[in-house]
N, C-alpha and C positions, 0 to 999 in steps of 0.2 A: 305603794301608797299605804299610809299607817291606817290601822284602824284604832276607834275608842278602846280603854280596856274596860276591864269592869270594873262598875263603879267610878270613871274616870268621869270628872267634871268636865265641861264643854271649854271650861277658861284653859282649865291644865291640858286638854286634849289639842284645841287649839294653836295653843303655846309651844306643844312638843310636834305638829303637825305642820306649823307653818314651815319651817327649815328645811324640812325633808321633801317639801312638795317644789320649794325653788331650786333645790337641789339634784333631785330628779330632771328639771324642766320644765316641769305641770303647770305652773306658774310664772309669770314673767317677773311678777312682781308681789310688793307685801298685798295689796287690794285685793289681787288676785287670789292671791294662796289662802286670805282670811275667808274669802267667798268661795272656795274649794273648801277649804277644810269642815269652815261649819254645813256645806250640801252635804260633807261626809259623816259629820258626827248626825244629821238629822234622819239621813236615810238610816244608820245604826241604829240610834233610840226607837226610829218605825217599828224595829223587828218586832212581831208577833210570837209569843213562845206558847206551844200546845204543849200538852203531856205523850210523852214517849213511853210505852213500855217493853223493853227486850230483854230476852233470857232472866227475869223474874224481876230483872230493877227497872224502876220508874222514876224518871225527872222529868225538867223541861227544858225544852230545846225549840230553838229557832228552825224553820225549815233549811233546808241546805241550800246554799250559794255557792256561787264561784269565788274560791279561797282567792286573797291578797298575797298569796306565795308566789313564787313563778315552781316550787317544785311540790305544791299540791294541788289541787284538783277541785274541793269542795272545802268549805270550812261549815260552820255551824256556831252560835252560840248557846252554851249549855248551862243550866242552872241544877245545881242537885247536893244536898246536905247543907244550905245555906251557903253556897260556893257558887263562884260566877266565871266559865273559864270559856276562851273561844279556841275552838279547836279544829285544826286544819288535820285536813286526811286524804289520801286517796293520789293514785299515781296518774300528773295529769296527760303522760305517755302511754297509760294501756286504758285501751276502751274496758266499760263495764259489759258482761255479757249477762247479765244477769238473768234473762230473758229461757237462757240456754241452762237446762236442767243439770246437764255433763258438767257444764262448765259452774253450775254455781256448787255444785257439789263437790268437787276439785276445789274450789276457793275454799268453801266452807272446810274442808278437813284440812288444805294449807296450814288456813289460817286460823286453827282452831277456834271459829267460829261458838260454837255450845260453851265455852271457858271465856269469854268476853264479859265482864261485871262492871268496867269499872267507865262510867257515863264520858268521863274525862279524857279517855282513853282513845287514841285514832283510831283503834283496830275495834271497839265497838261501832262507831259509827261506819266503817265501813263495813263488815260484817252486818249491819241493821240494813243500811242500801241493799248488799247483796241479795238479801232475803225477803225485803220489801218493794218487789219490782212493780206493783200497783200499790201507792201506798194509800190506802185507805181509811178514809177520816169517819168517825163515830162522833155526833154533837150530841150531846147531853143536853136537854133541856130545864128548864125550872119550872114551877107549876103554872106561870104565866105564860109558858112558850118560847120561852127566851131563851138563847144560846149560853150556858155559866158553862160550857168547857167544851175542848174538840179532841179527842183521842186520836192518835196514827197511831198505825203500823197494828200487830199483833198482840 
């Protein structure tokens, strides 16, 4: 199943999404595929992006879904230096143990975890999961009470 890119208008997403969905099967027909495609671009624009910050860089990112890969695991869509990139990660064959100190410890020096900077990157986002096994949100309030921002992770 395709997804929007970024910045991709609804007409052009559409357009390049109806083919691939009769193609696949998903749809029997044009009615169909148009009414598939646009659920798919409306659930993508839903996304929600908080502020992320790991190993000293801060962007924003969507929370993590189940990637539109068949050979990854999670994706995410990420916003960082005026750039808008969606980024699939994570092997959807080995459980995460993250949970398991041994084991995240092992990951982390694999995958040299500390040396991850660049937001765009698979291997930051899954070194950020491995390390944030409760991932906890910080909301920042305004002086009326109001929610202007939600912080994850560390």
């Amino acid at each position: 199943m395709p997804t929007p890119n970024p910045g991709e208008s609804r007409d052009d997403f559409i357009e390049r999404c109806i083919p691939i969905v009769i193609d696949e099967g998903t749809a029997q027909d044009n009615a169909q595929a148009v009414a598939i495609c646009n659920s798919m671009f409306e659930q993508e624009s839903k996304q929600e992006f908080n502020r992320y910050t790991y190993n000293g860089v801060t962007c924003q990112s969507t929370k993590r879904r189940s990637s539109t890969r068949d050979d990854k695991a999670w994706m995410r869509t990420v916003r960082y230096n005026d750039s808008e990139r969606l980024v699939h990660y994570a092997d959807p064959d080995m459980p995460m143990r993250r949970n398991n100190e041994e084991a995240r410890a092992a990951f982390n020096a694999r995958h040299k975890c500390d040396m991850k900077k660049d937001p765009f990157a698979p291997g930051f986002w899954a070194c950020y999961d491995w390390n944030n096994p409760d991932e906890k949100a910080t909301v920042l309030l305004d002086n009326k009470g109001n929610p202007i921002e939600v912080i994850y992770g560390t």
